[in-house]
N, C-alpha and C positions, 0 to 999 in steps of 0.2 A: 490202192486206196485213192480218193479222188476227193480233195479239198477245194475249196474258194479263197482265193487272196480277196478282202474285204475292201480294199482301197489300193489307188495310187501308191500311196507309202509303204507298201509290203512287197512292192515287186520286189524286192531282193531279198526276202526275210524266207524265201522255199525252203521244202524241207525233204532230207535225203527221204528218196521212194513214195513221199508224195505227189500227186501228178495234181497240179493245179491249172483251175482256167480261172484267167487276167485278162480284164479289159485295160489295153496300156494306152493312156493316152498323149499325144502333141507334146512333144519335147525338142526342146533344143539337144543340136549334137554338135561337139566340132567333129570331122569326119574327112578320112582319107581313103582313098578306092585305087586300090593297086591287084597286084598277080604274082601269082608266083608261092613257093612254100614258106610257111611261118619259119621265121629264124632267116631268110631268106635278106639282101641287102636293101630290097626296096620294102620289104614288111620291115626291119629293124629303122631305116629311114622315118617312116610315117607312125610308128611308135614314139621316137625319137618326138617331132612335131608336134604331136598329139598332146604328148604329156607338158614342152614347153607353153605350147599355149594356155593348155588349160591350167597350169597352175599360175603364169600370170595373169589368167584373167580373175585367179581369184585371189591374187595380191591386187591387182588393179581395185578389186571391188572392196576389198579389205581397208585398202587407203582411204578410199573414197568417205566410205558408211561405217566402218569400225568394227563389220562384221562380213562377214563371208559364206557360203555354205559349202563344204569337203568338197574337194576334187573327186569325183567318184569312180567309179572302176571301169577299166577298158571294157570294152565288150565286140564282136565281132562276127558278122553276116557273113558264111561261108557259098559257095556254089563253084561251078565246074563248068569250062566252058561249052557250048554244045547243045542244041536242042535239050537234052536228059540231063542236064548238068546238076539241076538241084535234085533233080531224083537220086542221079549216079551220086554224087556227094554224100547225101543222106545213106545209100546202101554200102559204101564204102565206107561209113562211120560205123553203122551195124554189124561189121564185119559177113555183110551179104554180098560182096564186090570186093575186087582187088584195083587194084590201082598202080602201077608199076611208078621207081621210084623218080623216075625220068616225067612220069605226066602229072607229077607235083606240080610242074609248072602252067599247067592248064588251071589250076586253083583261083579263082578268084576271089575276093575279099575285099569290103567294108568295115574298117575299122571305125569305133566313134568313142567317144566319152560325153554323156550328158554332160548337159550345160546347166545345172539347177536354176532359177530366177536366183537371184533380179539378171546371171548373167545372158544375157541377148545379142541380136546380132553384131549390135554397135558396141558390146562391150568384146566380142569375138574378134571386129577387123580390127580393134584398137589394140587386143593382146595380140594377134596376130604380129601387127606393125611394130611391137617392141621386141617379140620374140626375134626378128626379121635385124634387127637393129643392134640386137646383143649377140647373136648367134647365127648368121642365115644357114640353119640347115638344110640340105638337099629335099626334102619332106614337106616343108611348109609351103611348097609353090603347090603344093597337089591338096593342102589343108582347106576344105571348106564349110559352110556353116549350114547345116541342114536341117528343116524343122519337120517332124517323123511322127507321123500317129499309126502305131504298130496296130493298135485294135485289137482283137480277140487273138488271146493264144494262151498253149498251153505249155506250162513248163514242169521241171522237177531238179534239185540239185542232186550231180554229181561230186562225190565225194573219192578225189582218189588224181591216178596221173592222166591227162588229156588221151593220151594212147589207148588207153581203158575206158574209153567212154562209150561203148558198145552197148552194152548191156542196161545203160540208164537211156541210151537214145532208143531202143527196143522199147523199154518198158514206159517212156514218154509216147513212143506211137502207140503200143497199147490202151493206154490211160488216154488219149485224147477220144481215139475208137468207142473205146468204152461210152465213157462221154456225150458220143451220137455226134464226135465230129473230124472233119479231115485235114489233112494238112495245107496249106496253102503257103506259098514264098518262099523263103529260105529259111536255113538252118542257124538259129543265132544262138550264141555262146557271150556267157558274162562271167569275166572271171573276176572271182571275189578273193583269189587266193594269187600269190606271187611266187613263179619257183622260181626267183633267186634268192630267196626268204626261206621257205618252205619245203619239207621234204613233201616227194612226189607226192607220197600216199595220202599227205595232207591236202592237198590242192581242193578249192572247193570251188566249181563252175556251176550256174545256172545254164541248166539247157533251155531253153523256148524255142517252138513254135508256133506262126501264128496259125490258126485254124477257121474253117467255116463249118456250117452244118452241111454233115453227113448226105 
């Protein structure tokens, strides 16, 4: 079944087995680009980063004005190193490709967390430099500020454990197909669920891809 997100505001409001096309536009990200498999010491590194900054920057803004907008949820640009990397990636998530457990480390990854307004870049190098000041973790020298108009894609929520996400990333390429369009970039994943929180089967991801015409 193939729905419309109506606005900006609904990018993360998908719905399990709906496959929706989202114009996503111009966002601040704070953002770290690393290798290697998730769970891995330089993925836990720039996690680590990620989260100090962006919640100071939204005490920073809290002090400031009295108000603030949610820290929002990680999200993460996967691909494979290699001419076919975002192909291979994608068919390895499909369960159409195997991937031995040693060439994890060919994994490449984009991690980010929007930045909602008012917070911006100057309010970014200023949490940065307190983050830096309370804590230097290993993470924060590779943190940077990146401003991202994803543009046309199509997504759909996964409902269930990250390992499982086969069958929803099939049925997203389906649904964009359908649609009359193709895939284009990488494989991006927004997790709206926490498994240190959450049992597996709960876990709740938004798959997107961005797409063009067919």
């Amino acid at each position: 079944m193939i729905g419309t997100a109506p606005a900006a505001d609904a990018l993360l409001k998908a719905r399990k087995g709906i496959v929706q096309i989202v114009d996503v536009p111009e966002f601040c990200y704070a953002s770290v680009l690393g290798s290697g498999p998730p769970g891995g010491p330089e993925f836990t590194d720039a996690l680590q980063a990620l989260y100090s900054v962006s919640y100071t920057a939204h005490f920073l803004v809290k002090k400031e004005t009295g108000a603030a907008p949610r820290v929002m949820p990680l999200e993460g640009l996967w691909w494979a190193d290699g001419p076919d990397g975002d192909a291979l990636f994608t068919a390895v998530a499909q369960g159409e490709a195997e991937i031995a457990a040693g060439d994890r480390e060919r994994w490449r990854w984009r991690l980010l967390i929007m930045q909602p307004a008012p917070v911006d870049e100057d309010v970014i190098a200023r949490a940065l430099a307190a983050a830096r000041a309370k804590k230097p973790l290993p993470g924060l020298d590779r943190l940077r500020c990146l401003r991202w108009e994803e543009g046309r894609c199509a997504q759909l929520l996964h409902v269930g454990p990250y390992a499982a996400e086969g069958p929803s990333i099939a049925a997203l390429q389906a649904g964009l197909a359908e649609a009359g369009y193709r895939p284009r970039g990488r494989h991006h994943e927004i997790y709206l669920g926490d498994p240190r929180r959450s049992a597996p089967e709960r876990l709740r991801t938004i798959l997107r891809h961005p797409v063009e015409p067919a």
